[in-house]
C-alpha positions in Angstrom: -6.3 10.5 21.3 -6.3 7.9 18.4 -7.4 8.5 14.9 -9.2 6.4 13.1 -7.7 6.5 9.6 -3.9 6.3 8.4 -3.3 9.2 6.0 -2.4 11.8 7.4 -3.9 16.0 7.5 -1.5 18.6 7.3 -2.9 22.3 8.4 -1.6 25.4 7.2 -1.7 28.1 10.4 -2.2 31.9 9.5 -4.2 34.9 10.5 -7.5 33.2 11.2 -5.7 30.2 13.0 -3.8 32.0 15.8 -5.3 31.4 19.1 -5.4 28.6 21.3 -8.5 28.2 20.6 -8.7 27.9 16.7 -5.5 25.3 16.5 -7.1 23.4 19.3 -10.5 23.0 17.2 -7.9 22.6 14.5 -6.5 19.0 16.0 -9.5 18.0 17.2 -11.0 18.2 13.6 -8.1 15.9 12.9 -4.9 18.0 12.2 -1.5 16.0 12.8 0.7 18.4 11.3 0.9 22.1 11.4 2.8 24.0 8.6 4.2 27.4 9.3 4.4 29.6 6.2 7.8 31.6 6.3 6.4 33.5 3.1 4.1 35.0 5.3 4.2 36.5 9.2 7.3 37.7 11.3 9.3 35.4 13.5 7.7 37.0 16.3 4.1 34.9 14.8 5.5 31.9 14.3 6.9 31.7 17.9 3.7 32.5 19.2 1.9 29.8 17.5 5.0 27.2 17.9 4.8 27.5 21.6 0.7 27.0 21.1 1.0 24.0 19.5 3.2 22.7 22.5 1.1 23.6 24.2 -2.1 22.1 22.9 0.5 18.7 22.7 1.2 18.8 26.7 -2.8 18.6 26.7 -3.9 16.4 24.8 -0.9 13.9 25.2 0.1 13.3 21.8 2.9 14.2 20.2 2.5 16.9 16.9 4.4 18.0 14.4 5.3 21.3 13.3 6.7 21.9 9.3 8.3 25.0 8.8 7.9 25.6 5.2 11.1 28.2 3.9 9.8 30.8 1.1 12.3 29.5 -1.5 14.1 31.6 -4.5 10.6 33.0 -6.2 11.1 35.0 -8.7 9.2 38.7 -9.0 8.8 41.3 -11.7 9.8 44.6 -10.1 6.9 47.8 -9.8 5.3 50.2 -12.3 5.1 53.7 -12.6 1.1 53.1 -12.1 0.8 50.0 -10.2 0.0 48.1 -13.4 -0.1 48.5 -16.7 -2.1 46.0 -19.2 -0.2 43.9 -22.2 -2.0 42.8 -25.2 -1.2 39.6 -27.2 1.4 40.2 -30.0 2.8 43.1 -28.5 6.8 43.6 -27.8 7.2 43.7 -23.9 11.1 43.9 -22.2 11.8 42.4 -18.9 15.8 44.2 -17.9 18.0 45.1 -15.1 16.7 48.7 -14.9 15.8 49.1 -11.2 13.7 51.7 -12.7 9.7 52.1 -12.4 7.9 50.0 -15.1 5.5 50.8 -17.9 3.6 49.0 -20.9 6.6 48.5 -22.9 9.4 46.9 -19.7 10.0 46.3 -16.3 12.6 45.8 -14.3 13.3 41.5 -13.5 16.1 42.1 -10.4 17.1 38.4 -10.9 20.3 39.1 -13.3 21.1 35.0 -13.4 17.7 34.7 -15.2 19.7 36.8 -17.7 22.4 34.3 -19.2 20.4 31.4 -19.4 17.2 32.3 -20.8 17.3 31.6 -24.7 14.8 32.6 -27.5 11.9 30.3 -27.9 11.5 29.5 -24.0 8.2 31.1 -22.0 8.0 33.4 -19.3 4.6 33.2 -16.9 3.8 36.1 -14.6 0.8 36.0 -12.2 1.1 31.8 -11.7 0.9 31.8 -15.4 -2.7 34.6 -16.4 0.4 36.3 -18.5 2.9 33.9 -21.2 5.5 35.7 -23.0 8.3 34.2 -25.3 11.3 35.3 -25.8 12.8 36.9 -28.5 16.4 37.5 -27.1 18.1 38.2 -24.2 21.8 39.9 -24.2 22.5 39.2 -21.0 20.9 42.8 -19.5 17.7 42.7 -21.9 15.1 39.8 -22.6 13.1 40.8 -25.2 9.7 39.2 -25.4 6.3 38.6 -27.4 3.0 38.5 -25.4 1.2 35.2 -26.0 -1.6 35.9 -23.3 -1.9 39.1 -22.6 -3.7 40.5 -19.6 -3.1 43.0 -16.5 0.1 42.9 -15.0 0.8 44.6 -12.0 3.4 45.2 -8.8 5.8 42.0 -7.6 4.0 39.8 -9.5 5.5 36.0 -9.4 7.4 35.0 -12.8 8.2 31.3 -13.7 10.6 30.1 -16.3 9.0 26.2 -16.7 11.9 25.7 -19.5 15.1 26.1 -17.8 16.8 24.6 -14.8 18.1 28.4 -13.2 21.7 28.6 -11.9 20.3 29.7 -8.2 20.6 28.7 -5.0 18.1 27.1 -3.4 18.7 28.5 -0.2 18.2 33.1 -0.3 19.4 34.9 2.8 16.1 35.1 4.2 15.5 31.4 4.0 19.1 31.0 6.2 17.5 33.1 8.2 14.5 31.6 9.1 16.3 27.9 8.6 18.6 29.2 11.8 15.4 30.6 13.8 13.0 27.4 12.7 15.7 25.4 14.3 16.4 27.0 17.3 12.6 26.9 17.7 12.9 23.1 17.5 10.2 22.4 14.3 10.4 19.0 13.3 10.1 19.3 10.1 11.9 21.9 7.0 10.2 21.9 3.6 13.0 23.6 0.9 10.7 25.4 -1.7 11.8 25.1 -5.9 14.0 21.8 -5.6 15.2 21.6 -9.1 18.1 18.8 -7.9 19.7 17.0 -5.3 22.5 19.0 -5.2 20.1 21.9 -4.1 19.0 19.6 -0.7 22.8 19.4 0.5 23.4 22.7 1.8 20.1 22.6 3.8 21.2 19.1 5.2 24.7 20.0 6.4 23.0 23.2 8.1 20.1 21.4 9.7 22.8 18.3 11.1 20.1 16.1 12.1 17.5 18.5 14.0 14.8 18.5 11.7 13.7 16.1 8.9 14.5 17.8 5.4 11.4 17.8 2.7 11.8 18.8 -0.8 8.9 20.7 -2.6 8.3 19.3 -5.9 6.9 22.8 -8.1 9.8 22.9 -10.8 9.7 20.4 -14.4 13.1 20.4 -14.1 12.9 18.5 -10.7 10.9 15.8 -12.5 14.5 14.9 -14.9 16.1 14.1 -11.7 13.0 12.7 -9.7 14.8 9.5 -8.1 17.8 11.4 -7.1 15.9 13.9 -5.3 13.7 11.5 -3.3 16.9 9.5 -1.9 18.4 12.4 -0.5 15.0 13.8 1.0 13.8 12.6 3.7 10.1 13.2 2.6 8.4 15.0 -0.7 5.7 17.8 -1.4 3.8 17.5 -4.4 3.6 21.0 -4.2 0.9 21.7 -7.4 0.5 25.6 -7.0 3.8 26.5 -9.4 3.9 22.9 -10.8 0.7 23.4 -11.8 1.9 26.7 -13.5 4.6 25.3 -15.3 3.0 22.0 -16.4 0.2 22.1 -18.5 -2.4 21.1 -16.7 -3.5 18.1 -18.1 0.1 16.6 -17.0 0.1 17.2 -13.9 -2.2 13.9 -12.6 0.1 12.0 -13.8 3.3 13.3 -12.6 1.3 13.4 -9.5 1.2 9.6 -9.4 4.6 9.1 -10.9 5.8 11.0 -7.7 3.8 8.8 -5.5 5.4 5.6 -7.1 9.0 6.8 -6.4 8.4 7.5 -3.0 6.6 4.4 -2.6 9.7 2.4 -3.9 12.1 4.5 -1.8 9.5 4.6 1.7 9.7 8.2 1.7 6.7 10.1 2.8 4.9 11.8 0.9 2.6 15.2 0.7 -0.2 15.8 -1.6 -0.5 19.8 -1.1 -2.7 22.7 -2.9 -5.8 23.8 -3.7 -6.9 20.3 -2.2 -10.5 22.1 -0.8 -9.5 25.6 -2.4 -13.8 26.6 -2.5 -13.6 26.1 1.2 -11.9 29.5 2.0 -15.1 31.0 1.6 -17.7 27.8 1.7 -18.7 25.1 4.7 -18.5 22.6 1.9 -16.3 21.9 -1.0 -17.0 21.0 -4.5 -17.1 17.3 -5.1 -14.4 17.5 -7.9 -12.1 18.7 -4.8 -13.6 15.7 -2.4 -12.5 13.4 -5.0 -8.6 15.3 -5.1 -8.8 14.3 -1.9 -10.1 10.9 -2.2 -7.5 10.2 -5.4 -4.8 11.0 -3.5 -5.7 8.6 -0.6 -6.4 5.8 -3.1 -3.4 6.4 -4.5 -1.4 5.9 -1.4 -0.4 9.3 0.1 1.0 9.6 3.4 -0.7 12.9 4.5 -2.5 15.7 2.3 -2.7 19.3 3.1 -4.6 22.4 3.4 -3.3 25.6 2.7 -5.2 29.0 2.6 -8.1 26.9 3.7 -6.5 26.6 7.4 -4.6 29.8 7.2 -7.0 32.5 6.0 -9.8 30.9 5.2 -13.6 31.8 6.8 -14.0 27.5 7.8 -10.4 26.3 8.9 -12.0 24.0 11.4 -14.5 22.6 9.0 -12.3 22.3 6.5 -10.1 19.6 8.0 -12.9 17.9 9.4 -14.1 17.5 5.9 -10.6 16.0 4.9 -10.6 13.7 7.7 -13.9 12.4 6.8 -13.2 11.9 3.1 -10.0 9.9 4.0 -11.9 7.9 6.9 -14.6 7.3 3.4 -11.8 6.0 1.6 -10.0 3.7 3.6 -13.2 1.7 4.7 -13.8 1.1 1.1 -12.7 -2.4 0.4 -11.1 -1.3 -3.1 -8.5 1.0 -1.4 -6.9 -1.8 0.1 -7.1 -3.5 -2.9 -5.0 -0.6 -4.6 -2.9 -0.1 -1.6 -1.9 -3.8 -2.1 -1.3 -3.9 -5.6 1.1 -0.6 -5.4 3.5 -2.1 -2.9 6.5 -2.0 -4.2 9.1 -4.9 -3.2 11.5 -4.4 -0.7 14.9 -3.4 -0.4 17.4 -5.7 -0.4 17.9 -4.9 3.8 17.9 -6.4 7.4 15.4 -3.7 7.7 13.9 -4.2 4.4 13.4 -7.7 5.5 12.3 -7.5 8.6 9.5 -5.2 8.1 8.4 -7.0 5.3 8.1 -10.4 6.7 6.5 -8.2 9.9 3.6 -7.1 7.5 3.1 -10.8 6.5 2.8 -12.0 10.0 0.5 -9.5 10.9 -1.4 -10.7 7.4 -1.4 -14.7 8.4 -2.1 -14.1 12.2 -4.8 -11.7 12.2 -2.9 -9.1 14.3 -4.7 -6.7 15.4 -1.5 -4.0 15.9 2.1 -3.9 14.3 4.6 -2.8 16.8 7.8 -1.0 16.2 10.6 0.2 18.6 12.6 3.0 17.0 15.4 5.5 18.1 15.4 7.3 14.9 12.3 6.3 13.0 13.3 4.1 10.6 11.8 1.4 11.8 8.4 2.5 12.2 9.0 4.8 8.4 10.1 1.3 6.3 7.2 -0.4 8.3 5.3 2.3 6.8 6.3 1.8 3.6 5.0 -2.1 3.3 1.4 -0.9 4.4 0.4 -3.0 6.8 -3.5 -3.5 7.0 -2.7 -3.3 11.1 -2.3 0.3 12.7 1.4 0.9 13.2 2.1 1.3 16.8 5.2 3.2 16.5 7.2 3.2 20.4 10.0 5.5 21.0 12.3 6.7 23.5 12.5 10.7 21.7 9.8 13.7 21.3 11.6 14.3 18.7 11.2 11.0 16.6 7.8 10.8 17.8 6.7 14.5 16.6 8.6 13.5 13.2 6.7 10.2 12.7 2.9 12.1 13.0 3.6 12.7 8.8 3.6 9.0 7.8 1.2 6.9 7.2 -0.2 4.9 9.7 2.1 5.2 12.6 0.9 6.2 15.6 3.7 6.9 18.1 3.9 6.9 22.1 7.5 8.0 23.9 8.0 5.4 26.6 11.6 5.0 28.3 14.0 3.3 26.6 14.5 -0.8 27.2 17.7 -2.9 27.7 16.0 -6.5 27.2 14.1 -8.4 24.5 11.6 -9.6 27.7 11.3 -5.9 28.6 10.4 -5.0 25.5 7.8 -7.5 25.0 6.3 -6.3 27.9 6.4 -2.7 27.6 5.3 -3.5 24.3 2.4 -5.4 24.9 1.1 -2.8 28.1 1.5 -0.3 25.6 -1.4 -1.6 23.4 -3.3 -2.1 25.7 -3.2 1.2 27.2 -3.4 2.7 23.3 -6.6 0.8 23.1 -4.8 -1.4 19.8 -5.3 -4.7 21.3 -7.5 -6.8 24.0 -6.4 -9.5 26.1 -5.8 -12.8 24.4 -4.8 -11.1 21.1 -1.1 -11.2 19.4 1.0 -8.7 18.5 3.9 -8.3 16.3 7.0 -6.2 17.0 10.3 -4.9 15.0 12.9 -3.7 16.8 16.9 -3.7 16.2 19.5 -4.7 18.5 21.3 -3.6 20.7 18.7 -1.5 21.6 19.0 2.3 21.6 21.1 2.5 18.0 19.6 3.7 15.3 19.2 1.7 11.8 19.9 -1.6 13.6 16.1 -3.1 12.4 16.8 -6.8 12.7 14.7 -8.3 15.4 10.7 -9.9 15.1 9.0 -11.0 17.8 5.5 -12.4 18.1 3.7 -11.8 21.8 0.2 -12.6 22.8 -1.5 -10.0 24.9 -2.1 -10.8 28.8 -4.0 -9.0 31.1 -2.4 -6.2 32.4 1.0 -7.6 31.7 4.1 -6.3 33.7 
């Protein structure tokens, strides 16, 4: 099965996307990547829908990837003596270390390194931001607080600090937990939740030691003060707008959006568009056409994939809802202005063989008419810097691992077979050029153009670009 567009749909999986049946209908509709939610469901749900998805893959004959998404260090008030209690605005309200139950005037925050960093002046939002407080003082077991927006406030309710980078780990023991079981599953992909700094991405590389492809969620301001950083040492990037959105005010967060979108343009990093993307659709067949055009912006603006969250997972019109996405991306890219855009965002290259080739490999295709740009990849480098120059040609992406192949359904434009490896320029060609035919990229009597490195089978060795016309049924 070939799509018909180059952006990418991620689907979230949950309680009404479960069955064969449902994720089925889900990739069908036009799903290429399913996220598993590790802030929700027991290991024993995940593994049930992980060896669906294989499953639906062996049938359908295409290879799909599965991001396991780790809950992250989120920060939550403790519970009340009532359940909840309501604050007005201007009143004194203490968050402390009292595991205690909680009334109008405190409540316990179990999160003691909040405690030493926390200064007066900075905000507090609890409830993704319905409640601001500011604080007065903290002593280091006490923060003292004034209530800007008041409201209800109840049980385990989320807090974020948007003025403070906090001295925690980015990994918590559950998140090693699942990190170790998401592995041994054999997801393709990890996303690390609250990335605040590339130092926070190193502990989840050395454990994942080349299994998986590490993403970092973007949701923390601080993250934005060492954005360049963080996107070389990912290997792909949420926008992850739920908790930015909480901490930013909302009128900045467009344009961080498309700041973020530049730098992972620039550095040929993937990247996610993710949240509230057709948020009326939990409960409507159709969305609101602000939300079509989130979707639309975030195609024009040159995203690799965007995603659907609660939508997919718990929504009442999963099914419809990605079919909707897949038809406003499809909208978009026939429109002659995207490519227009596309074009004038491309960043230039780096100075690389890879870099170079790639580049010169979207020109060809440009000049020659192409109808198909060709890479052979071990790793997915190739096919991901091929990616990053935008070729107006489909990317068909060859490789000799499931593994690369599942990894490369994120980025934009690629779609990837797994075909034995080849020992031979000639072979290559060939297996090349039967390829796209069989893919249905390319007729008899049109060219090609492939990148490949040599020798074959090492990875980051892109340094090889061939032009081949297409024979019948070559061998």
């Amino acid at each position: 099965m070939r799509r018909q567009r180059k952006a990418k749909i991620v689907a979230t999986l949950g309680p009404a996307t479960s069955s064969k049946e449902a994720i089925q209908a889900l990739f069908e509709a036009g799903a290429d990547v399913f996220r598993f939610n590790f802030s929700h469901g027991s290991h024993d749900d995940h593994r049930a829908r992980y060896d669906i998805v294989r499953e639906v893959e062996r049938s359908v004959g295409r290879p799909i990837a599965i991001l396991a998404d780790l809950q992250g260090p989120k920060l939550r008030i403790g519970q009340f003596a009532e359940g909840k209690e309501v604050l007005k605005a201007g009143q004194e309200f203490t968050l402390d270390r009292n595991p205690a139950p909680g009334d109008r005037k405190r409540v316990c925050l179990p999160h003691a390194e909040l405690f030493d960093v926390i200064a007066a002046g900075q905000s507090l939002l609890i409830d993704d931001g319905k409640l601001r407080l500011e604080v007065i003082e903290s002593d280091g077991y006490t923060i003292r607080t004034t209530v800007v927006a008041g409201g209800t406030i109840s049980d385990r309710k989320g807090v974020n600090v948007p003025d403070v980078v906090l001295p925690i780990p980015a990994l918590t023991e559950k998140d090693r937990r699942d990190l170790d079981f998401a592995l041994a599953l054999g997801v393709d992909w990890i996303a690390l939740s609250f990335v605040q700094r590339p130092e926070d991405l190193l502990e989840a590389r050395e454990l994942i030691r080349g299994r998986a492809g590490l993403l970092a969620k973007l949701e923390k301001p601080a993250a934005l003060d060492r954005l360049d950083d963080i996107v070389r040492v990912s290997d792909a990037i949420m926008v992850a707008r739920g908790d930015l959105g909480v901490e930013l005010p909302p009128e900045r967060v467009p344009g961080v959006q498309k700041r973020i979108l530049r730098t992972c343009s620039q550095q040929g990093k993937p990247v996610v568009i993710a949240t509230q993307m057709l948020e009326s659709m939990i409960s409507a067949q159709v969305p609101t056409r602000a939300e079509a055009s989130d979707v639309a912006t975030a195609i024009y603006d040159g995203a690799d994939a965007v995603m659907l969250s609660a939508e997919s997972a718990s929504g009442a019109y999963p099914v419809e809802a990605v079919a909707m996405m897949d038809r406003i991306i499809v909208e978009v890219e026939r429109d002659p202005l995207y490519r227009s855009l596309i074009d004038a965002q491309r960043g230039d290259p780096l100075p690389t063989r890879g870099d170079a080739i790639c580049a010169a490999l979207r020109s060809v295709t440009q000049i020659l008419g192409a109808r198909v740009t060709i890479t052979y990849t071990t790793s997915g480098h190739t096919s991901l810097r091929a990616a990053r120059e935008r070729p107006a040609a489909p990317i068909l992406s060859i490789t000799p691992h499931m593994s690369t192949a599942r990894k490369l359904a994120l980025a934009w434009g690629v779609h990837t077979t797994v075909s034995p490896d080849v020992r031979s320029v000639d072979e290559m060609v060939a297996a090349a050029c039967r390829t796209a035919l069989r893919e249905g990229f390319a007729q008899p009597g049109d060219q090609v153009a492939i990148a490949a490195g040599m020798p074959f089978a090492e990875s980051g060795t892109t340094n090889l670009l061939r032009i081949a016309e297409i024979w019948d049924q070559p061998t």
